[in-house]
mmCIF file of the C-alpha atoms, coordinates in Angstrom:
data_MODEL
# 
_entry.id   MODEL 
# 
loop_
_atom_site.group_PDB 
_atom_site.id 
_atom_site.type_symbol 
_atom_site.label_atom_id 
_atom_site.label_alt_id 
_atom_site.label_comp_id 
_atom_site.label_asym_id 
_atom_site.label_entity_id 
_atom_site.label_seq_id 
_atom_site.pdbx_PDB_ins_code 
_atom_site.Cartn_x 
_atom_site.Cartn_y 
_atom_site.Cartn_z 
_atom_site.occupancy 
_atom_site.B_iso_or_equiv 
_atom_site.pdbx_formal_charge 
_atom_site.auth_seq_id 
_atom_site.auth_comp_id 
_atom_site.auth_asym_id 
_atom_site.auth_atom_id 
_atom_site.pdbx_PDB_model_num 
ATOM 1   C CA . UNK A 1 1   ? -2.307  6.141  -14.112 1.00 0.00 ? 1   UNK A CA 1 
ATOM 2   C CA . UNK A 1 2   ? -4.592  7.663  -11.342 1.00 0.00 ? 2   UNK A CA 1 
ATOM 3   C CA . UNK A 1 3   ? -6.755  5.305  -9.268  1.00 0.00 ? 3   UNK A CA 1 
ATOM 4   C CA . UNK A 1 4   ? -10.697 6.678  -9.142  1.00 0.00 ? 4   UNK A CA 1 
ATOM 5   C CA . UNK A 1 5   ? -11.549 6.249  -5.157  1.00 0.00 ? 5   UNK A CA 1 
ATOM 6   C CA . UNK A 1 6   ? -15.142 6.732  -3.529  1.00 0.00 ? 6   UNK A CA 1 
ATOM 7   C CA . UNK A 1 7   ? -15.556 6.382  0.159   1.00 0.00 ? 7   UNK A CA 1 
ATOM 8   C CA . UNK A 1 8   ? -18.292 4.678  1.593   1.00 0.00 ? 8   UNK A CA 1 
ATOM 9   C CA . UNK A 1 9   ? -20.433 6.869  4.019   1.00 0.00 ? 9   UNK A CA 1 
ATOM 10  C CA . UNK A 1 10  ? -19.423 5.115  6.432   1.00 0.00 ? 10  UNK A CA 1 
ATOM 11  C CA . UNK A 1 11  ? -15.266 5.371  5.742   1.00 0.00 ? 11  UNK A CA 1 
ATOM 12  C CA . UNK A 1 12  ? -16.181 9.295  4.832   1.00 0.00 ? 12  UNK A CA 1 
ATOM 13  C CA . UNK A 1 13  ? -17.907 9.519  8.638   1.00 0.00 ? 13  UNK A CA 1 
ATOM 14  C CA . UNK A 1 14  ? -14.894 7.249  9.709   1.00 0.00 ? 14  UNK A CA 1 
ATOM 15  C CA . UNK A 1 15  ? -12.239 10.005 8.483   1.00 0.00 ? 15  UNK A CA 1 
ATOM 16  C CA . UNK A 1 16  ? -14.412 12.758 9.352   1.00 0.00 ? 16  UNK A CA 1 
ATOM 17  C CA . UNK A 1 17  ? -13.821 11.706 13.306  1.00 0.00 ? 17  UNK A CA 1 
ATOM 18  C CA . UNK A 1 18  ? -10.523 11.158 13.049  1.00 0.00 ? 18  UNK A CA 1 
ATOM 19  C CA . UNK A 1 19  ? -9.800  14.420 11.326  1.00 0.00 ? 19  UNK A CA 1 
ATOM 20  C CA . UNK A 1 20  ? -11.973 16.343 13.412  1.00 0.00 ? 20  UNK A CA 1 
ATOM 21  C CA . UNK A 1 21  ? -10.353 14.369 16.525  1.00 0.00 ? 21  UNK A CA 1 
ATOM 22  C CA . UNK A 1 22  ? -6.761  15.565 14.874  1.00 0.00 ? 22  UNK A CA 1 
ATOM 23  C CA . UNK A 1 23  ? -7.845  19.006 15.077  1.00 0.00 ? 23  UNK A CA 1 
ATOM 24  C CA . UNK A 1 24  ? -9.489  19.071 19.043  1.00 0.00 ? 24  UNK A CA 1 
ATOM 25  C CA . UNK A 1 25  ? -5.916  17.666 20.060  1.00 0.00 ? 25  UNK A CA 1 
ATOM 26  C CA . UNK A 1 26  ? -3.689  19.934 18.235  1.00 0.00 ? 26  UNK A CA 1 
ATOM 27  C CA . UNK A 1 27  ? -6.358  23.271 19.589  1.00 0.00 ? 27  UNK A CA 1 
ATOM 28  C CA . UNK A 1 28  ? -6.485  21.458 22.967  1.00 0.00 ? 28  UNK A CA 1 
ATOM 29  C CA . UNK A 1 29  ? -2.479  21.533 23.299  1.00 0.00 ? 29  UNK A CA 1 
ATOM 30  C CA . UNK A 1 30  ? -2.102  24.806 21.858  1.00 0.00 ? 30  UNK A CA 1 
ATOM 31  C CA . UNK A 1 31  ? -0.429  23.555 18.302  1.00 0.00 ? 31  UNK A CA 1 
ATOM 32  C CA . UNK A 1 32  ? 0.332   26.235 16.038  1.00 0.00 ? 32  UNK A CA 1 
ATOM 33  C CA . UNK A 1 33  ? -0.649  25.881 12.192  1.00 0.00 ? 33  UNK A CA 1 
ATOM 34  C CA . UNK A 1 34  ? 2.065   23.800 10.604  1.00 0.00 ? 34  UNK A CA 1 
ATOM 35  C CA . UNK A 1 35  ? 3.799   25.133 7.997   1.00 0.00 ? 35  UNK A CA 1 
ATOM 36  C CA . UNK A 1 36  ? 2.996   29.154 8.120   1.00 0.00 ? 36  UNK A CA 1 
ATOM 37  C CA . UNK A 1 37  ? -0.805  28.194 7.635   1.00 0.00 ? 37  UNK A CA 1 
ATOM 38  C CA . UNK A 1 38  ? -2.734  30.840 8.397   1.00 0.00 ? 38  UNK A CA 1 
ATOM 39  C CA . UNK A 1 39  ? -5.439  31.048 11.294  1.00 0.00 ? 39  UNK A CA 1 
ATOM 40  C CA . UNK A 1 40  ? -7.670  31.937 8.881   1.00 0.00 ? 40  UNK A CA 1 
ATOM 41  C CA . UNK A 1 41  ? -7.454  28.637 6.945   1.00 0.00 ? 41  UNK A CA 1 
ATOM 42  C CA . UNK A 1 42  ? -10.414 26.187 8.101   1.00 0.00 ? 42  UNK A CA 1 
ATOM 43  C CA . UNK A 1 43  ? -8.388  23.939 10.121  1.00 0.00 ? 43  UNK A CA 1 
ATOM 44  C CA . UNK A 1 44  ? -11.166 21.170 10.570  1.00 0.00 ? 44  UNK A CA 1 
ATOM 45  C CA . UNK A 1 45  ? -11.463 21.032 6.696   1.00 0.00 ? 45  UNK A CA 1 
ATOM 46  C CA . UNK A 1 46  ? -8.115  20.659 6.135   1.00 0.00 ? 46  UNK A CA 1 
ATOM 47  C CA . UNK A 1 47  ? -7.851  17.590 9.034   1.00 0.00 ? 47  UNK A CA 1 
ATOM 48  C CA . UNK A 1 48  ? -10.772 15.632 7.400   1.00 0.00 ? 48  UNK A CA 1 
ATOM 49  C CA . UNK A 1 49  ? -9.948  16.283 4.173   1.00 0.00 ? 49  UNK A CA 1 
ATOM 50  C CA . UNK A 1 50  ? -6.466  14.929 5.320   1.00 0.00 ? 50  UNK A CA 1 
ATOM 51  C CA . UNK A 1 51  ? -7.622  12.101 6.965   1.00 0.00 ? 51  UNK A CA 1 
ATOM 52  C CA . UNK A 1 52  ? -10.404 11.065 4.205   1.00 0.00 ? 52  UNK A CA 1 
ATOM 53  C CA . UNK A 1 53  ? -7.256  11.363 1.768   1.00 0.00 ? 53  UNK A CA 1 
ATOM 54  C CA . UNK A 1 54  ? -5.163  8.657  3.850   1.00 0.00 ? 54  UNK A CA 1 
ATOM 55  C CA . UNK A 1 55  ? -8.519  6.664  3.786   1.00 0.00 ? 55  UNK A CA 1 
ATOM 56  C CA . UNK A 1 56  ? -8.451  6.910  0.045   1.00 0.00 ? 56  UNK A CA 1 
ATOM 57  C CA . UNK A 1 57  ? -4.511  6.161  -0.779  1.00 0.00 ? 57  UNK A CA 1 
ATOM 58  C CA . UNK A 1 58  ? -5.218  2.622  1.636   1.00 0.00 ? 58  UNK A CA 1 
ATOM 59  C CA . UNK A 1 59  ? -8.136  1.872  0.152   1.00 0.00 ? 59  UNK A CA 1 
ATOM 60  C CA . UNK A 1 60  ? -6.525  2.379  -3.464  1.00 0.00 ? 60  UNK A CA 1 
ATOM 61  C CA . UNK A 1 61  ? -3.333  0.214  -2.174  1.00 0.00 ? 61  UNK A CA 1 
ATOM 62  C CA . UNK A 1 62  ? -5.505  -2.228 -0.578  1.00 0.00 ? 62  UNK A CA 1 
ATOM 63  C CA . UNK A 1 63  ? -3.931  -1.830 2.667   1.00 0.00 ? 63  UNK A CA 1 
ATOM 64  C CA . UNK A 1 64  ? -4.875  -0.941 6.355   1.00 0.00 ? 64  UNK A CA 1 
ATOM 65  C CA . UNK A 1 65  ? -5.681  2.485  7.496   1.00 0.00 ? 65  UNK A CA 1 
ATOM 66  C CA . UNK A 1 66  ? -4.717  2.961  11.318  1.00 0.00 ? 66  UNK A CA 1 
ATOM 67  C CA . UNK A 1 67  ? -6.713  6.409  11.551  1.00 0.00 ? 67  UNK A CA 1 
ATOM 68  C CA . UNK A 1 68  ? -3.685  7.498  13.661  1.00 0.00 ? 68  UNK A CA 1 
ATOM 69  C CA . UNK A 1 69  ? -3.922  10.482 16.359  1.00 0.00 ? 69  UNK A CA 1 
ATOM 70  C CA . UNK A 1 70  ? -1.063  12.471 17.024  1.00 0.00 ? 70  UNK A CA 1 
ATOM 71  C CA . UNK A 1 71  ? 1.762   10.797 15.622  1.00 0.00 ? 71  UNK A CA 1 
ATOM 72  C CA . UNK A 1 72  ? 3.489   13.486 13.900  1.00 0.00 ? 72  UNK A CA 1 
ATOM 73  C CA . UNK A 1 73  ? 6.335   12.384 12.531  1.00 0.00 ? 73  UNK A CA 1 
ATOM 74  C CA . UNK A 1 74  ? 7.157   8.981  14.410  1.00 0.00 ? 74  UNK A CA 1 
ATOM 75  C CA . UNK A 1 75  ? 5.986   7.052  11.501  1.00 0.00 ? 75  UNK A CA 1 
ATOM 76  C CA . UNK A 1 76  ? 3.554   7.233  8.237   1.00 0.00 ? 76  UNK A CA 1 
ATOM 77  C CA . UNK A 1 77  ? -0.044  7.715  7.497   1.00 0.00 ? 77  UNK A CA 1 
ATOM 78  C CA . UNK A 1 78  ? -0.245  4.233  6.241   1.00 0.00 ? 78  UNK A CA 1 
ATOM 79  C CA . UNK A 1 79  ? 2.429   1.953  7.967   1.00 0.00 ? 79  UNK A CA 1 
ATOM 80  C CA . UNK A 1 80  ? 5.946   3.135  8.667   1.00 0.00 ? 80  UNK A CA 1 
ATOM 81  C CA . UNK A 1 81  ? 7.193   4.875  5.783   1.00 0.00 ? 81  UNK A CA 1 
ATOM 82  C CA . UNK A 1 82  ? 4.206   5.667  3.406   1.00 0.00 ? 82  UNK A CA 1 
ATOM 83  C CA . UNK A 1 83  ? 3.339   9.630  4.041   1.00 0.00 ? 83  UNK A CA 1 
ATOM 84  C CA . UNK A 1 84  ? -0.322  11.060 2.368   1.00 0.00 ? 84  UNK A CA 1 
ATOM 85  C CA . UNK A 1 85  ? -0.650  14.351 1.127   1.00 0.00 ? 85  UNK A CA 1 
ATOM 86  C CA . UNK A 1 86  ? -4.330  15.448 -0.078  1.00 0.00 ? 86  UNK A CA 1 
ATOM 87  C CA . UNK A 1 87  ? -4.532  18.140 -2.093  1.00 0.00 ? 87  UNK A CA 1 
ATOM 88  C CA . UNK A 1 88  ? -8.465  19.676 -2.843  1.00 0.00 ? 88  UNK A CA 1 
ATOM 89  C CA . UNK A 1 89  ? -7.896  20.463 -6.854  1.00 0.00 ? 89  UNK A CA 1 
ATOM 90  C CA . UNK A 1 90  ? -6.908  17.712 -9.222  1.00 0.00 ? 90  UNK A CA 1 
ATOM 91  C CA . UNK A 1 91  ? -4.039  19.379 -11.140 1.00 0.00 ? 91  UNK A CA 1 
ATOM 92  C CA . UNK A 1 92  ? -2.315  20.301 -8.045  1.00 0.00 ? 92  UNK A CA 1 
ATOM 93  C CA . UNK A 1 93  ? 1.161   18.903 -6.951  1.00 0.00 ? 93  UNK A CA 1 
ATOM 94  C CA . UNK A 1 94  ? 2.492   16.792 -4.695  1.00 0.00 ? 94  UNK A CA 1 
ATOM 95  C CA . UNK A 1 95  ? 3.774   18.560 -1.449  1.00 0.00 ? 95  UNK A CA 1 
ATOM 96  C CA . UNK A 1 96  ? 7.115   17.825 0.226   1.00 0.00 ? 96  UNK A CA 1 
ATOM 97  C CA . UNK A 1 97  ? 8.433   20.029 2.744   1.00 0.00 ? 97  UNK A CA 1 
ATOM 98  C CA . UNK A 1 98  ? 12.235  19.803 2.898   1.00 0.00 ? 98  UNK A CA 1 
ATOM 99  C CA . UNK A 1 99  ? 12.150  18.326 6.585   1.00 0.00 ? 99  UNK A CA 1 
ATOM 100 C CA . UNK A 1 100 ? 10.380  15.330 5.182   1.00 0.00 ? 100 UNK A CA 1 
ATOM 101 C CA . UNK A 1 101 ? 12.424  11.724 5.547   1.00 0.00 ? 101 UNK A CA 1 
ATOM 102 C CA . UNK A 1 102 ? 14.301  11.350 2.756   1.00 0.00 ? 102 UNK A CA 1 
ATOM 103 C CA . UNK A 1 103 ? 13.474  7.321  2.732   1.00 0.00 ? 103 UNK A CA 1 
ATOM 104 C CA . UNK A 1 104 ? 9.646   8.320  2.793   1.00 0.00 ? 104 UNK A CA 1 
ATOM 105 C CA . UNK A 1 105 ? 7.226   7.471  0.498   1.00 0.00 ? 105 UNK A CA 1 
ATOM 106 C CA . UNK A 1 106 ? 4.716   10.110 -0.563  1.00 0.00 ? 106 UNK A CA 1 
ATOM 107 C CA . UNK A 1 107 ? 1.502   9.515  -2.719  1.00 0.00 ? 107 UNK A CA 1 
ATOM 108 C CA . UNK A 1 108 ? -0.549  12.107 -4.527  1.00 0.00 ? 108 UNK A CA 1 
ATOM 109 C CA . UNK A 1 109 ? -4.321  11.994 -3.430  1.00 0.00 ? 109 UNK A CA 1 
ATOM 110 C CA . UNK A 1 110 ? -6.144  14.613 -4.695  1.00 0.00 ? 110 UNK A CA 1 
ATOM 111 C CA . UNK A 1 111 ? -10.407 15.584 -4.383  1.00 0.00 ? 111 UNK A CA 1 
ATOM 112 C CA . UNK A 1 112 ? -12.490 16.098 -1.932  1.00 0.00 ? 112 UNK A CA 1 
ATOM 113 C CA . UNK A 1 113 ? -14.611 13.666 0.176   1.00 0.00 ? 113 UNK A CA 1 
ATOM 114 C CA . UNK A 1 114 ? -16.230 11.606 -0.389  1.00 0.00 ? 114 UNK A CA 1 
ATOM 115 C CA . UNK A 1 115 ? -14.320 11.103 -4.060  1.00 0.00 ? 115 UNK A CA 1 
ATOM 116 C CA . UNK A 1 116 ? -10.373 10.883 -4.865  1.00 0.00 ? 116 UNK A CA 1 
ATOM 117 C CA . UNK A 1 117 ? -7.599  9.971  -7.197  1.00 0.00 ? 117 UNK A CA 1 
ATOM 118 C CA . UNK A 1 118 ? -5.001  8.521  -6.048  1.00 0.00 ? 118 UNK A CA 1 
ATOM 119 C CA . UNK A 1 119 ? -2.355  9.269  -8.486  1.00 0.00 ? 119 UNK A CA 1 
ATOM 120 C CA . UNK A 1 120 ? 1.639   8.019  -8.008  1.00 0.00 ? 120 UNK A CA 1 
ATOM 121 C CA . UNK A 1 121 ? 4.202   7.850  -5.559  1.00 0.00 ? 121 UNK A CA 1 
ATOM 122 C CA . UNK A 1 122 ? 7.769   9.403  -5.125  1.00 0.00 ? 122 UNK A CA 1 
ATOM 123 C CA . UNK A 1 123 ? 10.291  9.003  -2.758  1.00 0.00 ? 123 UNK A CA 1 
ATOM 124 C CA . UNK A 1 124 ? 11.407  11.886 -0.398  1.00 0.00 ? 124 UNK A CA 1 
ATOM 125 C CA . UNK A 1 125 ? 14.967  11.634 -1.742  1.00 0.00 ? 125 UNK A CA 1 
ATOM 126 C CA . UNK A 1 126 ? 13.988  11.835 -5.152  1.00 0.00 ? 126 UNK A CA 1 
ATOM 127 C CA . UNK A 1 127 ? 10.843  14.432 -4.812  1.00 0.00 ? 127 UNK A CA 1 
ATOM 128 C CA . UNK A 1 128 ? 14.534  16.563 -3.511  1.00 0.00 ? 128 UNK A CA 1 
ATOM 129 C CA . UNK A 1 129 ? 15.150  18.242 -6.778  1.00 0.00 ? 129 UNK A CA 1 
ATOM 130 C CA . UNK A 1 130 ? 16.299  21.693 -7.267  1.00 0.00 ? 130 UNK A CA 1 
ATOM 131 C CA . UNK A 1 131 ? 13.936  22.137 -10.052 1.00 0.00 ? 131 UNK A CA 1 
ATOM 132 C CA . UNK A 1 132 ? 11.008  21.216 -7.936  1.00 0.00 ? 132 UNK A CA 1 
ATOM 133 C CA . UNK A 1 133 ? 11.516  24.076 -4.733  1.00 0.00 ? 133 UNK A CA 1 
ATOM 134 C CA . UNK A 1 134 ? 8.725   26.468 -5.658  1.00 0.00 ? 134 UNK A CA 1 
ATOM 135 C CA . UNK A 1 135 ? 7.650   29.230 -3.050  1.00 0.00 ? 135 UNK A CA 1 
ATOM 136 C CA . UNK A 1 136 ? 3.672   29.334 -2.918  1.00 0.00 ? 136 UNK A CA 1 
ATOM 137 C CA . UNK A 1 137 ? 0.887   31.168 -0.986  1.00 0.00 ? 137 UNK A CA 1 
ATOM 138 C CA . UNK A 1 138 ? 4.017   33.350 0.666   1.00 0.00 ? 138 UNK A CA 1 
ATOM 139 C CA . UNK A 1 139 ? 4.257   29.917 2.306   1.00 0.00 ? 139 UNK A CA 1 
ATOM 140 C CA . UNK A 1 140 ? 7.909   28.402 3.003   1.00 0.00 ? 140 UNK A CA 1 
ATOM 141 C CA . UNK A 1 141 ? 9.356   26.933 0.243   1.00 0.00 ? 141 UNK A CA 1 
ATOM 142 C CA . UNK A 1 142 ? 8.759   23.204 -0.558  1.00 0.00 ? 142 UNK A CA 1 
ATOM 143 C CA . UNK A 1 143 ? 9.216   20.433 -3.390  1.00 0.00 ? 143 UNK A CA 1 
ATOM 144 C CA . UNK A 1 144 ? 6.381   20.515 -5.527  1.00 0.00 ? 144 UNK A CA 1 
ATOM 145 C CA . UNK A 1 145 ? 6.655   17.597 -7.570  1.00 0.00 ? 145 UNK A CA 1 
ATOM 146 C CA . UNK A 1 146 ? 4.465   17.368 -11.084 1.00 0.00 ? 146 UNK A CA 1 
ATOM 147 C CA . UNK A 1 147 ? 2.043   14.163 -11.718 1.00 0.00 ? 147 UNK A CA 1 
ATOM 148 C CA . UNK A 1 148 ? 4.607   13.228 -14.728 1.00 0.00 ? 148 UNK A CA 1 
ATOM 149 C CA . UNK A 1 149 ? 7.380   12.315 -12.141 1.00 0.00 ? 149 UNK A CA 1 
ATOM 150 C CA . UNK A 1 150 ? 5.003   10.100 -9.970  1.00 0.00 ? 150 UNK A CA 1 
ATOM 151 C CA . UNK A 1 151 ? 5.650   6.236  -10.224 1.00 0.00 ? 151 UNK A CA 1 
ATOM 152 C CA . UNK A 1 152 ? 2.749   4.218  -10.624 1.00 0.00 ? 152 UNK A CA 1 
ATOM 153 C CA . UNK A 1 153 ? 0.434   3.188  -7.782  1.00 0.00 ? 153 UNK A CA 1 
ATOM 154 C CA . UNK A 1 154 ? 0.892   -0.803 -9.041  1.00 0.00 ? 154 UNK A CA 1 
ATOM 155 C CA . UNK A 1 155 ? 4.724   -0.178 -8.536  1.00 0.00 ? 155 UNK A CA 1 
ATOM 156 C CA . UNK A 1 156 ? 4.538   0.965  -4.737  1.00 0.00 ? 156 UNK A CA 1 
ATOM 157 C CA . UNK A 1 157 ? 1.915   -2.109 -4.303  1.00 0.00 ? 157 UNK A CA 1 
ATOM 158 C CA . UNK A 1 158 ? 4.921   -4.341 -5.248  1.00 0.00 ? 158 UNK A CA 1 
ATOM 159 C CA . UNK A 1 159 ? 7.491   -2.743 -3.329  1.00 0.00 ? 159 UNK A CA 1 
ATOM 160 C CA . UNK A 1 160 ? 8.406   -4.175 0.129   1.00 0.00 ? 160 UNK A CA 1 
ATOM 161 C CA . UNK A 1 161 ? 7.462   -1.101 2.062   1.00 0.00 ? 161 UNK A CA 1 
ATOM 162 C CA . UNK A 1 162 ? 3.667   -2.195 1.357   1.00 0.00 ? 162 UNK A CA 1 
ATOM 163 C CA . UNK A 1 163 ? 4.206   -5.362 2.992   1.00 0.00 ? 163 UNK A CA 1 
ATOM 164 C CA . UNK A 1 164 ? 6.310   -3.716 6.075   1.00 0.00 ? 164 UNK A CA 1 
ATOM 165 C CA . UNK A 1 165 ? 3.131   -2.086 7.312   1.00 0.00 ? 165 UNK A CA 1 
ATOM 166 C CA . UNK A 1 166 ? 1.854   -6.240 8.288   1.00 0.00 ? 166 UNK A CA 1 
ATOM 167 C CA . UNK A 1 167 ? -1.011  -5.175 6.428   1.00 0.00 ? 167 UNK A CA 1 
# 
């Protein structure tokens, strides 16, 4: 089910800029950590690691990567609706915080740079369940939805949302 994803060293420096660039703006304008993440967290890993993540879940769709700056939550990572969440260890969840769009689309990329898998897709609606709201880390809670509940990549690359994003 999961799609094996290797950046180029070029796309790895590529998403190294724009995560590092990510981070500058949110220090420069005084940001705090989203999400109760502490200070001590590395901040710039977490950005690249982000960014190279988003890299990944395009390259895996075959779609465009924007290698957007500061758009919060005006649209997705990739196109409108599609939202990336990396996650460093392979058996780990995917993350949805209950403020998350309900008509989102969230895919499971999980690794470090410069190597991924890109592993399913749920939508926010549906990642919603009761059964999923786990409290981690002393973090806030959030859905933490298991790999077993992800829809296949090929599915999402057939959907209409994929071709939305005029890629």
């Amino acid at each position: 089910m999961s799609i094996k994803v290797e950046l180029s060293q070029v796309e790895a420096f590529l998403a190294s800029q724009v995560g590092s660039f990510r981070n500058t703006k949110s220090l420069a304008h005084g940001s705090p950590d989203a999400f109760g993440l502490s200070a001590e967290k590395d901040g710039w890993g977490l950005h690249i690691e982000g960014a190279a993540g988003e890299m990944a879940a395009a390259k895996a769709l075959n779609i465009y990567w924007s290698a957007t700056v500061n758009t919060f939550k005006k649209g997705g990572d990739l196109g409108d609706r599609i939202q990336v969440r990396t996650r460093s260890k392979h058996d780990y969840e995917l993350l949805v915080r209950p403020s998350d769009r309900d008509d989102d689309i969230f895919v499971l990329v999980t690794g470090k740079s410069p190597r991924f898998l890109v592993h399913g897709w749920i939508s926010g609606q549906e990642a919603k369940q009761a059964s999923y709201l786990k409290t981690h880390g002393g973090r806030d809670p959030a859905y933490f939805v298991p790999h077993r509940a992800l829809r296949r990549l090929d599915e999402l690359k057939t959907q209409k949302v994929c071709h939305e994003t005029h890629l």
